[in-house]
C-alpha positions in Angstrom: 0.0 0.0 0.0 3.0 2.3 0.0 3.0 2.2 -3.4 -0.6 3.7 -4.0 -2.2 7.4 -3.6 -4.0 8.6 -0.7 -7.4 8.9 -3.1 -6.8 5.1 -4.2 -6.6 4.4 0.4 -9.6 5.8 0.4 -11.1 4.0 -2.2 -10.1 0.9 -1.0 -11.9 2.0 2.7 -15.1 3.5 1.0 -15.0 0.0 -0.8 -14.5 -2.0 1.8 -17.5 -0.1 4.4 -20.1 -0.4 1.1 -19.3 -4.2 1.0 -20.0 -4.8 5.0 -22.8 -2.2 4.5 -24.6 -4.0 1.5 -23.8 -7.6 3.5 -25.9 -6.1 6.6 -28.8 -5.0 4.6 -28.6 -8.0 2.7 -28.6 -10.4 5.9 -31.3 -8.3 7.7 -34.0 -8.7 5.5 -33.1 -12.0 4.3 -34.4 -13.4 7.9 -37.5 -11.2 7.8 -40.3 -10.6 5.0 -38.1 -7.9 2.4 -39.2 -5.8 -0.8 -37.4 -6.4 -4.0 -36.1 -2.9 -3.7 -34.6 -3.5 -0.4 -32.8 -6.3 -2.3 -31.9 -4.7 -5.4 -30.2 -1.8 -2.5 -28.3 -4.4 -1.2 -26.5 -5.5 -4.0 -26.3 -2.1 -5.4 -24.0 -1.3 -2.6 -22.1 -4.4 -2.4 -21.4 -4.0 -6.3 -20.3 -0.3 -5.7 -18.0 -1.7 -2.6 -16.5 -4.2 -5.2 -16.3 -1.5 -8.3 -14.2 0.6 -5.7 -12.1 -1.7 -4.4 -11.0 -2.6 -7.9 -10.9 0.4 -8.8 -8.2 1.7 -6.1 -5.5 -0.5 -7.9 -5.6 1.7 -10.5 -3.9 4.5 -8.9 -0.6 4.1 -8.4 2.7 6.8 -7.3 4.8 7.8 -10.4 8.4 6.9 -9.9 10.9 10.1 -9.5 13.8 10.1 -11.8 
């Protein structure tokens, strides 16, 4: 991680918190009655968590010559 930006850290944290937040929505309706919407929010944020922690790879410190 020394090798990437301070934007692509945070990334990887935002990514990371939508995952566990999308895996608690998802696990607290799934053992109660839930809309379709509620699901479809779910995975929106666990895709979003995923997207971003792929994403944070991408940035990357330029060598100084």
């Amino acid at each position: 991680m020394k090798k990437h930006l301070t934007f692509a850290k945070l990334n990887l944290g935002l990514g990371i918190l939508f995952i566990i937040v999308g895996t608690f929505i998802f696990m607290y309706r799934f053992n109660g009655q839930f809309e379709i919407s509620e699901l479809y929010l779910s995975f929106t944020f666990m895709f979003l968590g995923v997207s971003l922690l792929l994403a944070s790879y991408l940035y990357k410190k330029e060598n100084p010559r």
